[in-house]
Structure formats: C-alpha cells, structure tokens
TORMAR-372476 format. One record per atom (N, C-alpha, C, O): x, y, z; residue number from 1; residue in three letters. Coordinates in steps of 0.001 Angstrom, whole numbers, plus 500000, padded with zeros to 6 digits. Layout:
<atoms>
ATOM       u       v       w    i   aa
ATOM       X       Y       Z  NUM  ala
...
</atoms>
This chain:
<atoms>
ATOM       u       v       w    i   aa
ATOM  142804  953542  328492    1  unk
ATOM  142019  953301  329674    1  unk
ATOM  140815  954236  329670    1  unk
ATOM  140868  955426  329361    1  unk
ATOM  139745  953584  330039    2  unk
ATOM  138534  954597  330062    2  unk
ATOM  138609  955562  331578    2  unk
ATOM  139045  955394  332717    2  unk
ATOM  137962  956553  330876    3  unk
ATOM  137913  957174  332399    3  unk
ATOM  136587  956829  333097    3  unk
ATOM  135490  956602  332586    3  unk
ATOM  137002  956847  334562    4  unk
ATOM  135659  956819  335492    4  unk
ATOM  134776  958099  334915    4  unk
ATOM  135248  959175  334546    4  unk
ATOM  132774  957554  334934    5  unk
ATOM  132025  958168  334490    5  unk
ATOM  131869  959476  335515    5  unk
ATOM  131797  959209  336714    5  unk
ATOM  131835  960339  335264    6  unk
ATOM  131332  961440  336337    6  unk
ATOM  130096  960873  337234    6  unk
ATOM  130260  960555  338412    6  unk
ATOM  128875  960780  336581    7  unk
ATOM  127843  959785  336704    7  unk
ATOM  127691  958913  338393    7  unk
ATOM  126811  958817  339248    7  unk
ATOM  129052  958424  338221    8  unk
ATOM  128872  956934  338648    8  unk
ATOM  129864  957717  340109    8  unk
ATOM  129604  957396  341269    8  unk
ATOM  130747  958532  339833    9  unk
ATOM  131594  959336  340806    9  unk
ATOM  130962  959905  342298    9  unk
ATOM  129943  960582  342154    9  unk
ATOM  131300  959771  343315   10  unk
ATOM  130422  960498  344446   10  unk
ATOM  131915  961059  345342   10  unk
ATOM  133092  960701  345376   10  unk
ATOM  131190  961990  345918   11  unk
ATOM  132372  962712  346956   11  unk
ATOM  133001  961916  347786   11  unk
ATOM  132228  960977  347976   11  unk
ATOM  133707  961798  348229   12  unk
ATOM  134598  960818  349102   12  unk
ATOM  135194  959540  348708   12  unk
ATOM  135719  958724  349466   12  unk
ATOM  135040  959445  347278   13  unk
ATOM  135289  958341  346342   13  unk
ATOM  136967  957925  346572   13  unk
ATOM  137561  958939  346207   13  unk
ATOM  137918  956978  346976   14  unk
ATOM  138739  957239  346618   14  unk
ATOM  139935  957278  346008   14  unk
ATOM  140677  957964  346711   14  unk
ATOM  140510  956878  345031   15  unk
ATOM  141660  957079  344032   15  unk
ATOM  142006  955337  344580   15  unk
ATOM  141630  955021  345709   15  unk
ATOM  142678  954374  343757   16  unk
ATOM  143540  953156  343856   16  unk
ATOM  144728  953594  344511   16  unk
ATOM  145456  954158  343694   16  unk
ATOM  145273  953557  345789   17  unk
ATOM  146687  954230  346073   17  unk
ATOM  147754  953232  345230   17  unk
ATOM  147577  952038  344985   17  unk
ATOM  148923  954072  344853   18  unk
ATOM  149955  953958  343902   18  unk
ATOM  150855  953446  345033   18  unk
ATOM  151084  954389  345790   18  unk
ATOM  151577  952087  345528   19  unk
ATOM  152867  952176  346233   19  unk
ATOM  153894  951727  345142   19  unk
ATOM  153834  951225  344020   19  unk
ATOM  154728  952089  345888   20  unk
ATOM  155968  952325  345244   20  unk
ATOM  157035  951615  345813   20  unk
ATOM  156755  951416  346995   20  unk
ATOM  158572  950947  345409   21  unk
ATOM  159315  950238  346036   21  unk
ATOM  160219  951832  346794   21  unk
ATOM  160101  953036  346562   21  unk
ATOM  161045  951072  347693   22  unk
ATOM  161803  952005  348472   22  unk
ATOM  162768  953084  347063   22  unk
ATOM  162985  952742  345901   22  unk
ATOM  163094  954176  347642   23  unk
ATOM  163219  954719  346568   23  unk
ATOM  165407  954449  346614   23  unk
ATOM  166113  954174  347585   23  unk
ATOM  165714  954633  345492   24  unk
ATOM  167237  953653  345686   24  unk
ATOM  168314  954724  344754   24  unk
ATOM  167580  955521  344169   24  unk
ATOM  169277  954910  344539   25  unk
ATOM  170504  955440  344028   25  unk
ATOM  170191  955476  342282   25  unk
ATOM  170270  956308  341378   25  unk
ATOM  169787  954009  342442   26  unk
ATOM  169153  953820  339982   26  unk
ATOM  167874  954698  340134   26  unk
ATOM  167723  955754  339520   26  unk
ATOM  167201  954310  340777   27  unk
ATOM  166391  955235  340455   27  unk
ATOM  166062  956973  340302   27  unk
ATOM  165327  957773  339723   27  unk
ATOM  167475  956851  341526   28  unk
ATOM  167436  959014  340962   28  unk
ATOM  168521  959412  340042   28  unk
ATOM  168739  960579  339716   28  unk
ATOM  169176  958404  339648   29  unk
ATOM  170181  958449  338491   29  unk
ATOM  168800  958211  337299   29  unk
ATOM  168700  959241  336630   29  unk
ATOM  168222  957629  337069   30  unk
ATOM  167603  957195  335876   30  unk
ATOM  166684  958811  335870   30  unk
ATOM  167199  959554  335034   30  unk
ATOM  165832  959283  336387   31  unk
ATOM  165298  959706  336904   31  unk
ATOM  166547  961345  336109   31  unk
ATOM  166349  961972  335068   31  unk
ATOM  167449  961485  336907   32  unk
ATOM  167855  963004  336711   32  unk
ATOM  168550  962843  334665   32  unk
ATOM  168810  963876  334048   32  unk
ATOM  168708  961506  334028   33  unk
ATOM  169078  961431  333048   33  unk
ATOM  167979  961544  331907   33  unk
ATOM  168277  961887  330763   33  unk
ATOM  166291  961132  332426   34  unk
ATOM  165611  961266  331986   34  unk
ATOM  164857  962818  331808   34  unk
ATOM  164442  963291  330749   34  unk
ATOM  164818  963391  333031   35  unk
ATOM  164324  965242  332989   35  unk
ATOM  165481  965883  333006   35  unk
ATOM  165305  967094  333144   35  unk
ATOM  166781  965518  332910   36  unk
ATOM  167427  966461  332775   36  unk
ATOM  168054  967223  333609   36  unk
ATOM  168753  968182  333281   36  unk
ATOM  167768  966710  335141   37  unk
ATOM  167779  967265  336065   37  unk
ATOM  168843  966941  336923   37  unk
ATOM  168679  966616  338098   37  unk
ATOM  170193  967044  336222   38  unk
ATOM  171397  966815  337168   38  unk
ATOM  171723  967673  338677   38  unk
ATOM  172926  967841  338873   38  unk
ATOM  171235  967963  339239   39  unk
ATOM  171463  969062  340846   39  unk
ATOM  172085  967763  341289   39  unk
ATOM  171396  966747  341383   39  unk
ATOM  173761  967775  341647   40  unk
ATOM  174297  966916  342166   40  unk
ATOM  173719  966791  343706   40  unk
ATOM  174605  966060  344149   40  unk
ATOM  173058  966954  344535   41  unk
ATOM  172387  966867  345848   41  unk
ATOM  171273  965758  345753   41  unk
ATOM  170680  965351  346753   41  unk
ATOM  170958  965161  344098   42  unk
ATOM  170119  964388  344123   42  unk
ATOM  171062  963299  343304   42  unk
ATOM  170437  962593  342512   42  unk
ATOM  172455  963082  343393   43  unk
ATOM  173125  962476  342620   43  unk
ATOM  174545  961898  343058   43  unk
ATOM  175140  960872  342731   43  unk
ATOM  174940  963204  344137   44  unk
ATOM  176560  962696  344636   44  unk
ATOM  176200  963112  346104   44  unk
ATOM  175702  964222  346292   44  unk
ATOM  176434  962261  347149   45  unk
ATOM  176625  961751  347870   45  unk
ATOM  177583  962944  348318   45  unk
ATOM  176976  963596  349167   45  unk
ATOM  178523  963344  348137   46  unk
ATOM  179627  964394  348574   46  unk
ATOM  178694  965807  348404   46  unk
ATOM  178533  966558  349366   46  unk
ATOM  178210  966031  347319   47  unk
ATOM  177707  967407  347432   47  unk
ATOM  176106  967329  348293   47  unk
ATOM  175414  968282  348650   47  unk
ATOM  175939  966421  348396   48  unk
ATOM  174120  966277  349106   48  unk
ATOM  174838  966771  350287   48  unk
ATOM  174637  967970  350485   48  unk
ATOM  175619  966196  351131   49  unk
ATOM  176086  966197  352356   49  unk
ATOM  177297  968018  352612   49  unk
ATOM  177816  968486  353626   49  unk
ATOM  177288  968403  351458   50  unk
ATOM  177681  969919  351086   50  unk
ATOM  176739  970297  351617   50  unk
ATOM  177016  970926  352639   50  unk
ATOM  175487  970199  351363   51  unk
ATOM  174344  970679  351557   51  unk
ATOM  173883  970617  352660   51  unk
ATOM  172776  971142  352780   51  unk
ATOM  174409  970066  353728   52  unk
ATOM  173446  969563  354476   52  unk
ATOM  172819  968199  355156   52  unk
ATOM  172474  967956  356313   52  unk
ATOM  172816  967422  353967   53  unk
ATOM  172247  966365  353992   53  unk
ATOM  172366  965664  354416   53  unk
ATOM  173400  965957  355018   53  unk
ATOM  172010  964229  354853   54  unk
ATOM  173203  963177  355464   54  unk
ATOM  173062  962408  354137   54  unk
ATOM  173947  961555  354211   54  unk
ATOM  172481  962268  353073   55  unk
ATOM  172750  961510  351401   55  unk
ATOM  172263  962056  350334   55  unk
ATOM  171814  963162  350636   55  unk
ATOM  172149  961860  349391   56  unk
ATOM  171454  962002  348243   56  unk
ATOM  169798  961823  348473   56  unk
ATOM  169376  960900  349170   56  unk
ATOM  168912  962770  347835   57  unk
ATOM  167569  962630  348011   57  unk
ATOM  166736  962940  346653   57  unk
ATOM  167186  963494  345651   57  unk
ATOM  165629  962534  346818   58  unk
ATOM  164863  962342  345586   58  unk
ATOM  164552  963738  345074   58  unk
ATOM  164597  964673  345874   58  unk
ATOM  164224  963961  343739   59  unk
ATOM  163787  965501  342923   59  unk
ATOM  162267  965752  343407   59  unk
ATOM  161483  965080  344077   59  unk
ATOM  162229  966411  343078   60  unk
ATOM  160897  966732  344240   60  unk
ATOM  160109  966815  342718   60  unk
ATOM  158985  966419  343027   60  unk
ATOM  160070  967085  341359   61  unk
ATOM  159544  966416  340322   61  unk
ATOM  159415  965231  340082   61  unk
ATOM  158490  964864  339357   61  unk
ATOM  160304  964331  340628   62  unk
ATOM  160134  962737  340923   62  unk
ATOM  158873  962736  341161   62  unk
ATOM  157957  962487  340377   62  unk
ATOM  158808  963152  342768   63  unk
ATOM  157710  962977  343451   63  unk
ATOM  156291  963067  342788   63  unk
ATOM  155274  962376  342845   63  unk
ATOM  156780  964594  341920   64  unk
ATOM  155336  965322  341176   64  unk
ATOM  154751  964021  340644   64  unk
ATOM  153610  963622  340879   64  unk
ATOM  156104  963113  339544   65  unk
ATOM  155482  962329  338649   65  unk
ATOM  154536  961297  338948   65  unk
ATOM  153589  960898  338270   65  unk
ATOM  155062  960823  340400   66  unk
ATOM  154498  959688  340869   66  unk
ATOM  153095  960142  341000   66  unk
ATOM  152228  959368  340595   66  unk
ATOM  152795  961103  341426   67  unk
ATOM  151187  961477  341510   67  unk
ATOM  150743  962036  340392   67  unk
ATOM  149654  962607  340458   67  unk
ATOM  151623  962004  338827   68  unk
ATOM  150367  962166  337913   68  unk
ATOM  150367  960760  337444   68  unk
ATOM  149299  960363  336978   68  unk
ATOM  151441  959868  337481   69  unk
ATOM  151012  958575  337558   69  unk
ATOM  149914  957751  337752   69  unk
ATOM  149391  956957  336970   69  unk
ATOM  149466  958213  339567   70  unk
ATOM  148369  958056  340200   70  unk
ATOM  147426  958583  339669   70  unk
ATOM  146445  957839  339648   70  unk
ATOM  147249  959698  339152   71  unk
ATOM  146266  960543  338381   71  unk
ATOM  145681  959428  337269   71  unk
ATOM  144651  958757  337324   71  unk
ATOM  147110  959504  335857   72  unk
ATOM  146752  958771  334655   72  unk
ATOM  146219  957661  335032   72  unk
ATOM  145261  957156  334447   72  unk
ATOM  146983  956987  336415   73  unk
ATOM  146201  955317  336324   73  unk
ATOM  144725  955665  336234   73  unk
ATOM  144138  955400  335185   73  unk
ATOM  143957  956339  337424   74  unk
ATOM  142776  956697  336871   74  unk
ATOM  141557  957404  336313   74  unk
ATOM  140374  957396  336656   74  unk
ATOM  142587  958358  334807   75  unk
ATOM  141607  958519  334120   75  unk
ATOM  142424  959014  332932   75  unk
ATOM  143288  959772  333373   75  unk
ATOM  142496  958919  331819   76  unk
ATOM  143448  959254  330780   76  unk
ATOM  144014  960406  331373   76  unk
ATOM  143459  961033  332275   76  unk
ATOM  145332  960752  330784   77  unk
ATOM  145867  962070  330736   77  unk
ATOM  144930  963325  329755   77  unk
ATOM  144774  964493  330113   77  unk
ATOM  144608  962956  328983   78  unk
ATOM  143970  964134  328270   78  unk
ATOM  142340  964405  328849   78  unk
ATOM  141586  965202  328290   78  unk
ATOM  141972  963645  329989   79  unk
ATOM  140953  964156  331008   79  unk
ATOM  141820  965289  332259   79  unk
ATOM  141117  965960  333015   79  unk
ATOM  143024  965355  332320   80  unk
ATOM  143452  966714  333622   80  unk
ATOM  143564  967359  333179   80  unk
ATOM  144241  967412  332153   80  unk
ATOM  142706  968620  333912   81  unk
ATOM  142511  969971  333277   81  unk
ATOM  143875  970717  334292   81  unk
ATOM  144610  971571  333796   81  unk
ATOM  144024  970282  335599   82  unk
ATOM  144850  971401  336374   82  unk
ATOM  145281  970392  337428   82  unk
ATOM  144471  969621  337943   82  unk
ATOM  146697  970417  337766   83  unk
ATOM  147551  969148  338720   83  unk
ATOM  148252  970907  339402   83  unk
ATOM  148768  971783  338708   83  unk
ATOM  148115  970928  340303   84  unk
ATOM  149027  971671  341311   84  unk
ATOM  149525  971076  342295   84  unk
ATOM  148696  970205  342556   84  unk
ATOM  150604  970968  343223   85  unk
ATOM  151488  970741  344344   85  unk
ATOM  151879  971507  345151   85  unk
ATOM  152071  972659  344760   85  unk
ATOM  152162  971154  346664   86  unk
ATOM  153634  972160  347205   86  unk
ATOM  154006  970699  348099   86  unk
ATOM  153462  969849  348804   86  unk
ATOM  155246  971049  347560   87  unk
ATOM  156289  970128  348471   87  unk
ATOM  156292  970280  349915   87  unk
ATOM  156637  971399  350294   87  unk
ATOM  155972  969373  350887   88  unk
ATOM  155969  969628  352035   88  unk
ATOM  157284  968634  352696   88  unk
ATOM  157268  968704  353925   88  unk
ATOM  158217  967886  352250   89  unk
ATOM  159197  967032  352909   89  unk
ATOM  159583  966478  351717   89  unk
ATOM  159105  966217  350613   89  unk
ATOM  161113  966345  352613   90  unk
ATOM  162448  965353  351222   90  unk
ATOM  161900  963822  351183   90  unk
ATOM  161195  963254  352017   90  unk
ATOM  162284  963465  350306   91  unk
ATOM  162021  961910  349772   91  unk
ATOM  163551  961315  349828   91  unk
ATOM  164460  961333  348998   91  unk
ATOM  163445  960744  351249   92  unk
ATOM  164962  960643  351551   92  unk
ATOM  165003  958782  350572   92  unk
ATOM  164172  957936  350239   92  unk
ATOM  166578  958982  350468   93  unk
ATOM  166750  957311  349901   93  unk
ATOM  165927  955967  350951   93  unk
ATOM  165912  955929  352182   93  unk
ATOM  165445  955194  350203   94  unk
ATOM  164692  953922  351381   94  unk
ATOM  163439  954133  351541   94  unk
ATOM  162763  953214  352003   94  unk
ATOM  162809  955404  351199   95  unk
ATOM  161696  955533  351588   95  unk
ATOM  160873  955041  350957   95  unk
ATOM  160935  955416  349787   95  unk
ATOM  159685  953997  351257   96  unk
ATOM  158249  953754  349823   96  unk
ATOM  157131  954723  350070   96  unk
ATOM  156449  954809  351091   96  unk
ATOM  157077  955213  349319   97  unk
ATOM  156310  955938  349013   97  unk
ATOM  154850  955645  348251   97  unk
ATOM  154752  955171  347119   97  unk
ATOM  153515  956108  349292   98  unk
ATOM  152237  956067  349190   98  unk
ATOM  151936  957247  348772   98  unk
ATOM  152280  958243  349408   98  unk
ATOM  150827  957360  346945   99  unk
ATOM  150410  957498  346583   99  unk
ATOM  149250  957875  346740   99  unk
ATOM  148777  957142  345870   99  unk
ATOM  148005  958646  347296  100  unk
ATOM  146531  958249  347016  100  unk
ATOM  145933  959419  346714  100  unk
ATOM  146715  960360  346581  100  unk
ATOM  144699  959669  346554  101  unk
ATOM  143958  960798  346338  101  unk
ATOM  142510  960082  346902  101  unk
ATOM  142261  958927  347247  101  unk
ATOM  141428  961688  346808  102  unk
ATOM  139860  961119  346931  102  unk
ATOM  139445  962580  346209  102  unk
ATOM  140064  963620  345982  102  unk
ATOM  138100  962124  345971  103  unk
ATOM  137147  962801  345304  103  unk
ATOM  136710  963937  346219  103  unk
ATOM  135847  963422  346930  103  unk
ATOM  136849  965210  346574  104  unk
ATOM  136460  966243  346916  104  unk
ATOM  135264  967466  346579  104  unk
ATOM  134782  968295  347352  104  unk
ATOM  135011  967247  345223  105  unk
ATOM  134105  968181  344914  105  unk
ATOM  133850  967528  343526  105  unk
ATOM  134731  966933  342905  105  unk
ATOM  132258  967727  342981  106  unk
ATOM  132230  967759  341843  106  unk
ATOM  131407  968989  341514  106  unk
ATOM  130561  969614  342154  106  unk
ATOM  132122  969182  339867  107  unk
ATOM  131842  971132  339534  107  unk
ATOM  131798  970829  338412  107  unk
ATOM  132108  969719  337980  107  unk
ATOM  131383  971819  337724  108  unk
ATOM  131400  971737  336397  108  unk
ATOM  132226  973255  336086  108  unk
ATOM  132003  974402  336473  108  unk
ATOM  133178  972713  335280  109  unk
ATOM  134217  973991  334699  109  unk
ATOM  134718  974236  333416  109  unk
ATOM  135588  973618  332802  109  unk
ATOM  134039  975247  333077  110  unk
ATOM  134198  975934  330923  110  unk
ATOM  133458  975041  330447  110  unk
ATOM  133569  974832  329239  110  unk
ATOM  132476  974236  331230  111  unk
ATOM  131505  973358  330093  111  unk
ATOM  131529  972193  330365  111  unk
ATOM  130702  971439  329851  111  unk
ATOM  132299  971819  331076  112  unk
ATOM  133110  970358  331026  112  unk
ATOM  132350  969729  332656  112  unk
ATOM  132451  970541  333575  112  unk
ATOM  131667  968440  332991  113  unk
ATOM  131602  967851  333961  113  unk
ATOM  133133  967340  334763  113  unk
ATOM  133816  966379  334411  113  unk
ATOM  133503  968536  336234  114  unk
ATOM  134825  968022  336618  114  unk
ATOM  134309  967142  337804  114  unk
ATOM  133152  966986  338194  114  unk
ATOM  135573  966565  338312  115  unk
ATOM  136152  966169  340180  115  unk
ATOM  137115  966863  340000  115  unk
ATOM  137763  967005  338963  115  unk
ATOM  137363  967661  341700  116  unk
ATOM  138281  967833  342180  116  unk
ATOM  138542  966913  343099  116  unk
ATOM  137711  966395  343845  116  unk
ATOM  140015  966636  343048  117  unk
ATOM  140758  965554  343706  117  unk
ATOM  141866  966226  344589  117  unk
ATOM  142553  967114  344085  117  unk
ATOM  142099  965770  346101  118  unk
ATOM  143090  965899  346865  118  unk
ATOM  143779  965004  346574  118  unk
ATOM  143186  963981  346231  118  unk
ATOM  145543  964972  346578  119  unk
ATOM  146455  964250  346308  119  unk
ATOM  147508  964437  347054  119  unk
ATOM  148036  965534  347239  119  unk
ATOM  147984  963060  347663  120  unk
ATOM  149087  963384  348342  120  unk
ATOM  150151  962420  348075  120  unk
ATOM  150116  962059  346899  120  unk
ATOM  150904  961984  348622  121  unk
ATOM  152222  961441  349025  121  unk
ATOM  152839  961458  350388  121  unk
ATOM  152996  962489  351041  121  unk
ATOM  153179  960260  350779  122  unk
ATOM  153613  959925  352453  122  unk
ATOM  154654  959092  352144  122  unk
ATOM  154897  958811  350970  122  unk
ATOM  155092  958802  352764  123  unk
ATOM  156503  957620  353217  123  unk
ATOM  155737  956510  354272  123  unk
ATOM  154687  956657  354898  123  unk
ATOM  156655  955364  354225  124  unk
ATOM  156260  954354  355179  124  unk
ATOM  155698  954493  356256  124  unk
ATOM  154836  953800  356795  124  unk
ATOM  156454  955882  356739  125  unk
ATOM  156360  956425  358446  125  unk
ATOM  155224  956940  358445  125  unk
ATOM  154759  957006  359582  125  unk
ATOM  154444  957416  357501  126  unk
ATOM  153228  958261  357472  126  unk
ATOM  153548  960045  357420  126  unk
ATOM  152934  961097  357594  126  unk
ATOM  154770  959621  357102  127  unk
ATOM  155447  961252  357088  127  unk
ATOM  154862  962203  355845  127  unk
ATOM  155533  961780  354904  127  unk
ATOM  154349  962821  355524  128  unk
ATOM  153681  963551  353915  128  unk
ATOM  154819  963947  353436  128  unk
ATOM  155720  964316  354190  128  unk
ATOM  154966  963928  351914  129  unk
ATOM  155847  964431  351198  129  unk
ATOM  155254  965781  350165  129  unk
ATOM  155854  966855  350120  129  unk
ATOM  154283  965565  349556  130  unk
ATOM  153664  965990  348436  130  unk
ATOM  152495  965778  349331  130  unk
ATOM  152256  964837  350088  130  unk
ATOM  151488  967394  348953  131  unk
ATOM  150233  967792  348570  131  unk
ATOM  149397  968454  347529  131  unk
ATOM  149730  969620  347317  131  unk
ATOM  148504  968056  346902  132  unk
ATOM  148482  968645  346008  132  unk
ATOM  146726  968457  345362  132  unk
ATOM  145996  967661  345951  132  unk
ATOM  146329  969031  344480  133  unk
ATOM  144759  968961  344173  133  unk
ATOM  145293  968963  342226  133  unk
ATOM  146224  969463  341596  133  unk
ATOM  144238  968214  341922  134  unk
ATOM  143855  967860  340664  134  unk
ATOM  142520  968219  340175  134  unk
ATOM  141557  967844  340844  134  unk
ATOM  142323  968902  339088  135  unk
ATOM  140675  968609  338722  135  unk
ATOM  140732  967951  336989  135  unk
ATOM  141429  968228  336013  135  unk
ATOM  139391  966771  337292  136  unk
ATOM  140045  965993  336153  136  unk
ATOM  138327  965787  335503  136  unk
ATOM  137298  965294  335965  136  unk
ATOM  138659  966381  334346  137  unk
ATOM  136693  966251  333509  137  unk
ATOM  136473  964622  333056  137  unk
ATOM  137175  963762  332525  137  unk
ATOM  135270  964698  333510  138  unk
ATOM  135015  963156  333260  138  unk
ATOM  133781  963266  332235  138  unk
ATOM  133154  964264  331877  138  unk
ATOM  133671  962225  331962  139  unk
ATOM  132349  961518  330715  139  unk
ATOM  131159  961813  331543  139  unk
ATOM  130035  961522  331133  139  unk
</atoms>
C-alpha cells in the first residue's frame, strides 16, 4: 500500500476509522494463543470474576493491535517511527470497537517529513478505551 503523500496531508485530516465486530470468547482465545498471552482473566470466566470482574475481558495489547492496524491500513508499517498508548478502560466481551485517528501536527523529525497522529479507541457507547499518538514519515 502506498503511503499518503505528506504533500497532499493537512492538519485535521482524518484517518479511515477501523470498526470492528463485537468483541467474543474466539477471539480472546485466538488472540492470547497467538501473543502468548495466557492471564486467565482474559480467558476463564472463573478467574476474571476472581478478579473482580463480572467475565472475561479483552488484553489491552489486543486493543494496542487494533490501532496499529488502523495505523498500517494507512500508511505502510515501515513509515511508523513511534506508536505510544495508555489504556484508559476494559474492552469488556460484546463490545465493537471504533478505531480512528486525525492528523495533528506536521514536523519534520531526524530528516524525515512526519504527521503526528492522535489515536484512539471507543466502544459502541462512546466509552474510550485506548489513547494514544503516532508519528508516521511520509513521502
């Protein structure tokens, strides 16, 4: 995929939002078999609710992925120079989850023409899950 031209980029530009289906039981099984990431609180139902919980809830690296997802859709991976996050809310089971970002700044950094990008993540409710900033060098 080509990346968007710097060029052609303006501040307030903003990102294709990523939705997502409700999030479901295969998917945080597939998910903790793929990173590795067995924490039964995102897996058994008995220990989530050990915890606290009233079920099983999503990895909060889940979450990360979905927004470099959103990222790669638009602009290669080997255009992000820096993806940071902080988790602000659980990604309870059922939830779909919205994706988006916008164009915040353009800079130029070590040589390179960047955007910085705000990135987030919400649930149906409009509840935020994930915040986070990207800066991604463009052409």
């Amino acid at each position: 995929m080509p990346a968007p031209a710097f060029d052609t980029i303006e501040v307030g530009d903003r990102l294709p939002d990523l939705l997502l289906p409700p999030v479901d039981r295969t998917t945080l099984a597939l998910f903790a078999g793929a990173s590795g990431d067995h924490n039964p609180a995102h897996i058994d139902i008995d220990a989530a609710r050990a915890s606290g919980m009233p079920d099983v809830f999503a990895h909060g690296m889940l979450g990360m992925a979905w927004l470099g997802r959103l990222l790669t859709s638009w602009a290669p991976q080997s255009r992000l120079r820096r993806f940071d996050v902080r988790f602000s809310g659980i990604t309870h089971l059922g939830n779909a989850m919205r994706c988006s970002g916008q164009v915040v700044e353009k800079l130029e950094h070590e040589g390179e023409r960047c955007v910085r990008l705000e990135i987030s993540s919400m649930n149906q409710y409009g509840q935020p899950k994930i915040d986070g900033v990207a800066l991604v060098a463009l052409p």
